[in-house]
C-alpha positions as CSV (number, residue, x, y, z in Angstrom):
1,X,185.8,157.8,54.5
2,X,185.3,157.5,50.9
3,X,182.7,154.9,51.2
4,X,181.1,155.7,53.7
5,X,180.3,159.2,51.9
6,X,179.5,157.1,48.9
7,X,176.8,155.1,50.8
8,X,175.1,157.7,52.4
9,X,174.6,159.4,49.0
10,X,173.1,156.1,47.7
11,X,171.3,156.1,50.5
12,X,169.8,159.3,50.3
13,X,169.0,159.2,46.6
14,X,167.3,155.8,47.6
15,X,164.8,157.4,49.9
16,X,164.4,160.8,47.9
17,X,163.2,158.0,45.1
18,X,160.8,156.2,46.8
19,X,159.2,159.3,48.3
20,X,159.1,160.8,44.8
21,X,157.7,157.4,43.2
22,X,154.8,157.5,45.9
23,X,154.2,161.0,45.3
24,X,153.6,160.7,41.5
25,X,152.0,157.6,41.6
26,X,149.0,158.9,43.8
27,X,146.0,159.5,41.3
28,X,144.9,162.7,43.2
29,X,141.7,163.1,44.0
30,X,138.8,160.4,43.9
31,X,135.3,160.8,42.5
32,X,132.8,160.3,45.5
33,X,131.3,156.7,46.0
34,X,128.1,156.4,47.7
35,X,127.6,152.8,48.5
36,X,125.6,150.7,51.1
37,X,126.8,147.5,52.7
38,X,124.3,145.3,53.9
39,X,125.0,143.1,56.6
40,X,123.3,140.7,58.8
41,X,120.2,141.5,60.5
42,X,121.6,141.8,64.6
43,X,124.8,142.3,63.8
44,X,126.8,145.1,64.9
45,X,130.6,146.8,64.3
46,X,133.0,146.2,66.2
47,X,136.0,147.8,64.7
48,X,137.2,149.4,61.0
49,X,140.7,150.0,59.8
50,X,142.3,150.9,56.7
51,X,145.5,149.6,55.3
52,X,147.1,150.6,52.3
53,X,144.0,149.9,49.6
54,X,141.8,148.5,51.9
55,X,139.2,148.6,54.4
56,X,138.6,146.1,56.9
57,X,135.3,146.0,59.0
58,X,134.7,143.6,62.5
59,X,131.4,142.4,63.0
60,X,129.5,140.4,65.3
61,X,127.3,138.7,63.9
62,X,125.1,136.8,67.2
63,X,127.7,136.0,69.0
64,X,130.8,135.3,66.2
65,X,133.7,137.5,65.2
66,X,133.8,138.5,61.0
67,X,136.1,140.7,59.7
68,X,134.7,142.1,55.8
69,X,136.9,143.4,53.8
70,X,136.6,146.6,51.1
71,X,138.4,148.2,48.1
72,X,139.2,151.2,49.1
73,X,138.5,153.1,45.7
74,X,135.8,151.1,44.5
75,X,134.6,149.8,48.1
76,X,133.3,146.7,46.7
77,X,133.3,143.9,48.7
78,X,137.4,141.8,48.6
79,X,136.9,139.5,51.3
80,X,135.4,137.7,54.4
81,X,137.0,136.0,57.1
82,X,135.0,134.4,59.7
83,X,135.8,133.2,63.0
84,X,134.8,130.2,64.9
85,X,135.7,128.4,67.9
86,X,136.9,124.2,67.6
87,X,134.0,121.9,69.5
C-alpha cells in the first residue's frame, strides 16, 4: 500500500509539472500580424487546421490536392506538400 501511495504522488506531481511548465512557458499575448497569402489563380480552400505551432491550409489547385503550411506566430510560409496521382 506503501507503493502504490508512493506512485500516485509521483504521479500527481508529474502532471501538476507539466501543466505548470505549459502554463509559464506561454508568451501571453501576441502582437497582431496582418499578412496576405497569395495563392494560385483558380484555386480554392478546401480545409484549415491548426496544430500546435502551425497552420495547415488544403487547396485545390485545378483539380490537385495541396496542403500549405504556416507559422503560427509569424505565419510565414513552413511548407508545401502537394498531391498527385501515379500514371
Amino acid at each position: 500500500m506503501l507503493i502504490s501511495g508512493i506512485t500516485t504522488m509521483v504521479a500527481i506531481a508529474a502532471v501538476i509539472g507539466v501543466i505548470g511548465y505549459r502554463v509559464f512557458r506561454s508568451e501571453g499575448s501576441v502582437a497582431a500580424v496582418d499578412v496576405t497569402a497569395l495563392l494560385p489563380k483558380g484555386a480554392r480552400i478546401v480545409a484549415t487546421a491548426v496544430a500546435e505551432d502551425r497552420i495547415a491550409v488544403t487547396l485545390d489547385v485545378g483539380g490537385a490536392t495541396e496542403i500549405r503550411t504556416f507559422d503560427l506566430k509569424s505565419l510565414k510560409p513552413t511548407g508545401r506538400l502537394r498531391f498527385a496521382t501515379e500514371p
